[in-house]
N, C-alpha and C positions, 0 to 999 in steps of 0.2 A: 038079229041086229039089236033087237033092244037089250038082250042078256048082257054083247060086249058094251052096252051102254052104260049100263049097269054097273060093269067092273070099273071102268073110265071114273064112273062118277065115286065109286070109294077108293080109287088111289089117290084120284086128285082131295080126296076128304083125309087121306091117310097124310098128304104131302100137307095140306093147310094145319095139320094137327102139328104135325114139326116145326111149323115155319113161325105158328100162332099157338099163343098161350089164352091162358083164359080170359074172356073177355073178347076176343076175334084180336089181339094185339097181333103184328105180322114183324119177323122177326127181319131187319132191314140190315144189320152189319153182325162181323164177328171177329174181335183178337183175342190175343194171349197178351198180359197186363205186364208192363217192360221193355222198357226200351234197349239194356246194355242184355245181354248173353248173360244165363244164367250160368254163376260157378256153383262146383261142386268139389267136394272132395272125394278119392276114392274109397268109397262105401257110403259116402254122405247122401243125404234126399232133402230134398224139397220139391213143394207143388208147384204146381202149374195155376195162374189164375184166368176163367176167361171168363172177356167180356161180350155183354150182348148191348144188342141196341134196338131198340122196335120203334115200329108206327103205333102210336097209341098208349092205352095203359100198359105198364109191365108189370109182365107176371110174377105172381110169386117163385114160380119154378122157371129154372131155364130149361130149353133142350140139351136132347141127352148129346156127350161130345166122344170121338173117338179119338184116340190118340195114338202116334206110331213115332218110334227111334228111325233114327235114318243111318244108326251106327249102334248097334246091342252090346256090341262090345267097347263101346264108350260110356253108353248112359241107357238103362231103360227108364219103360215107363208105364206104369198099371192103366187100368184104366178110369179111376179116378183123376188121372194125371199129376200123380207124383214118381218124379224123375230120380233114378240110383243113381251114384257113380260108377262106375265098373273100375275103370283105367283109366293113364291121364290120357288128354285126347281132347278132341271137339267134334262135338251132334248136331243134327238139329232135330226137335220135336215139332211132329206137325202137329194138330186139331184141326177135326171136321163135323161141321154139321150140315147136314143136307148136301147141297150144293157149295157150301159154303166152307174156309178153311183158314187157318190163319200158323203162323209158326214161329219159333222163338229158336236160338242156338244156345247150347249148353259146352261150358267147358270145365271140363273135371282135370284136376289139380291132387297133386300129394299133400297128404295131409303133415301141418307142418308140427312136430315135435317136440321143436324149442327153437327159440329164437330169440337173442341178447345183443346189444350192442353196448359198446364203452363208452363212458364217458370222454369230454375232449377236450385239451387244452390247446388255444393256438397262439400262436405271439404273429402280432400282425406284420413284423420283418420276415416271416417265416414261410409264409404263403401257404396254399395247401394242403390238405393231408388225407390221408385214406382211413374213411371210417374200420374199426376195426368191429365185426358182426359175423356171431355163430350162429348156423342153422343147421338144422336137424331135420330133415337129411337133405345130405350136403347138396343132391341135385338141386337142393331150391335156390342155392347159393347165387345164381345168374338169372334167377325171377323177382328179387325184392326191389321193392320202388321204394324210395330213401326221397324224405321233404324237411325243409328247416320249417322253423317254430317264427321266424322273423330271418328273411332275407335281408335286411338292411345290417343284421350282424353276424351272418355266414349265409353264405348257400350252398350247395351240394346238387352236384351231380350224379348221372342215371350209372354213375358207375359207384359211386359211395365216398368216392371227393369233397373234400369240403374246405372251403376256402375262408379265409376271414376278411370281415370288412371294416369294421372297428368294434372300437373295446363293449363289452360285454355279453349279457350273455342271454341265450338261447337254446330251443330242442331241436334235436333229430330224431325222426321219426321215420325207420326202418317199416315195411308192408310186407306180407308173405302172402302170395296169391292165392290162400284159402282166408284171408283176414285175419290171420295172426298179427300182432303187432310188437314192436320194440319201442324202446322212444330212453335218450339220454342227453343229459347236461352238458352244451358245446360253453366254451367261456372263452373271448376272447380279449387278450390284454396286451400292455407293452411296458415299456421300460426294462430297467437292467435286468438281465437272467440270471445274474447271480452279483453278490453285493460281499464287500470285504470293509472290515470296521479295522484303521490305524487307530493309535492314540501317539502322542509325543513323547510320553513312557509310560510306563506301566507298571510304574510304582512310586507312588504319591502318598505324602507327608500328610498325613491327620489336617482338615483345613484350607489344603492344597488344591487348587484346580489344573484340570487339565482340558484340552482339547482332543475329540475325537472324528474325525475322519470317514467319510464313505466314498467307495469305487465300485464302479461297475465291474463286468466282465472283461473290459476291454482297458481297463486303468483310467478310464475315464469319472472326474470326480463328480461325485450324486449329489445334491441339494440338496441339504441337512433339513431343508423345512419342508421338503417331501416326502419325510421318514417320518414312523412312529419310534421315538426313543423310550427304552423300559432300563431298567437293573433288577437284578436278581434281587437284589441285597438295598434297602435304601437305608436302611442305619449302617450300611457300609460307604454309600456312595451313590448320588443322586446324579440325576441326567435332566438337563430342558431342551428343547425342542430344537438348540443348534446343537446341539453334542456336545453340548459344554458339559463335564464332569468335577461333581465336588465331591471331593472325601471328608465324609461327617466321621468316620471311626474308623478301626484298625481291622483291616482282614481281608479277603478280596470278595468282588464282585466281579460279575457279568453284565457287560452294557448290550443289549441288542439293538438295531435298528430292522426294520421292516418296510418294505415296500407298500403301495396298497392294495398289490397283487400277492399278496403274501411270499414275496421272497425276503428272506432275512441274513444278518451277519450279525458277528457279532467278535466283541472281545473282552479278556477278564486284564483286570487293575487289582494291585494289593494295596490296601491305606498303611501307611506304617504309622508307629507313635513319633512323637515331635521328640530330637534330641535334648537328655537335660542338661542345663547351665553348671558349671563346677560348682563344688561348695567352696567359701569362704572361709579363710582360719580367723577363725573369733577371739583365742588368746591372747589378752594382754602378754607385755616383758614386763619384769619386775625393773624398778627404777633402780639407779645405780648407787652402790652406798654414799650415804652423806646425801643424795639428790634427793629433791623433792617428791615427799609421798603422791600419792594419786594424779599424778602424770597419767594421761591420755594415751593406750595403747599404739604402741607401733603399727603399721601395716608389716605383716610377714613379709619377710625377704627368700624367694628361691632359697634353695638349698645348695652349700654349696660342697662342693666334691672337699674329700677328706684328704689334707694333704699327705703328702708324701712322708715316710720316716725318716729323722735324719738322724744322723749317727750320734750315738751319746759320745760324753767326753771320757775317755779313758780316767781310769782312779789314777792316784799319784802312787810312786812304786811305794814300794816303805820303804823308810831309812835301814841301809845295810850296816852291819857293824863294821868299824875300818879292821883293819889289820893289824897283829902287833907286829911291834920291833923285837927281834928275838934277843935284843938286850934288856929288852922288856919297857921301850918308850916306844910313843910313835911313830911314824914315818915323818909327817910334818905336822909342823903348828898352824894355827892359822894366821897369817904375814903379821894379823892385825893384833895378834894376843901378843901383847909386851913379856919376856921371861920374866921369872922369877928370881932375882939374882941370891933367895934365899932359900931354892930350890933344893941346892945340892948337890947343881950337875955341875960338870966343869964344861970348858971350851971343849973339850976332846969328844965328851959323850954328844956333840952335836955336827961331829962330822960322820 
């Protein structure tokens, strides 16, 4: 009787050496330090931490703890209590000391590769859109948790949706269930999607202004003073803040206008040179003979067309010789020549 008294009394000495640390501290609770389910990835480790609790001083050493998988082909775990991944899955890990036990769940995850998302632009008439996001590998593709940077200017949904709420701009923030992350520039804005620059013509006199023009997408016309106006060229042709266009020189330019969403238009003008004035004919007319010297030149007169030629006057024929009389006088006298009555002839030689 007293030998098993004996025993009695060093197991219950063996059991107070467990429970108590040095100093008679008596060990009162026990967990594993965590509230959410440990992740892993497969091949990945992490430890286990636990906690104690005593009546009294605490020891510098705690009791020793045993640990067990409740799944080996999810997750082990040494006994140290540090936990492997095996495969993906979910365990749980006990710890026991004494009488005493506590446990934690582990969930092992593939490890994630790569993981990108795009940037985003939305136009708040547009509503909606689907984040666009690569992972590697692709299983993960339907485990990522997606959060904006400011939900008062997009938010997104558990499905990668993102909606806009007004203009400006914000991140999303893609998660991959080993803590990999993504994260990109959402921007939301509005006004016209695209912008078209008239002018009244498009080619203007050295000097010359002109008026230029914006429209929307829809033909609808854009407020000149909500645009930034530039030119290529300002020793060609300068621009103010309504689209008013001057040509300072000759050649062309390009006018843009911009949004302050950076959409832009734009259009090109040629400055031409100014036409020149005729010259003047400077030449005095000489005064007319007999008229007075240094008379005060003429204004030129048009030119006038060269007339027409007119016919010269025919020469006079020449005098032909008359004929003789084969009696050897004339034919006739002239009515007016009086004879000669000491001529010679008689009455007969004038029939």
């Amino acid at each position: 009787m007293k030998k098993r008294t004996l025993i009695f009394l060093s197991v219950a000495a063996a059991l107070a050496l467990a429970l108590c640390a040095c100093g008679g501290a008596k060990l009162t609770s026990f967990a594993l330090e965590g509230d959410e389910p440990m992740e892993l990835v497969v091949g990945g480790s992490a430890a286990l931490t636990p906690i104690f609790s005593y009546e009294g001083e605490t020891p510098s050493e705690g009791p020793a703890v045993t640990y067990e998988s409740a799944d080996e082909a999810v997750a082990t775990v040494d006994e140290s209590g540090v936990v492997t991944g095996v495969a993906v899955g979910e365990t749980t890990i006990t710890a026991t000391v004494g009488e005493m036990s506590a446990s934690r769940a582990v969930v092992v995850n593939l490890a994630t590769e790569s993981l990108t998302v795009e940037e985003m632009r939305l136009h708040l008439a547009d509503g909606a859109a689907q984040a666009v996001v690569a992972v590697e590998p692709a299983e993960l593709a339907g485990q990522l948790t997606f959060k904006t940077g400011d939900e008062a200017i997009a938010t997104v949904d558990e499905a990668g949706n993102v909606t806009p709420v007004k203009e400006g701009h914000t991140s999303l923030l893609v998660l991959a269930p080993d803590g990999t992350r993504a994260k990109a520039m959402v921007t939301v804005w509005s006004g016209p999607k695209e912008l078209t620059l008239t002018a009244e013509k498009t080619q203007v006199t050295k000097g010359g202004t002109v008026a230029v023009t914006a429209a929307d997408e829809t033909g609808a016309a854009v407020d000149a003073a909500t645009l930034t106006w530039s030119s290529s060229d300002e020793t060609v042709a300068t621009v103010d803040e309504t689209g008013t266009v001057k040509m300072v020189g000759v050649g062309e330019a390009t006018i843009t206008a911009e949004t302050a969403w950076e959409v832009a238009g734009s259009v090109t003008l040629t400055g031409k040179a100014a036409a020149k004035a005729p010259a003047n004919n400077t030449g005095s007319t000489a005064a007319p003979a007999g008229g007075q010297g240094g008379a005060a030149a003429q204004p030129s007169q048009p030119a006038q067309p060269e007339p027409a030629p007119q016919p010269q006057p025919q020469p006079e024929p020449a005098p032909q010789p008359q004929p003789e009389n084969p009696s050897g006088g004339h034919v006739h006298d002239s009515p007016t020549v009086d004879l000669d009555p000491d001529a010679g002839f008689d009455a007969g030689d004038l029939t």
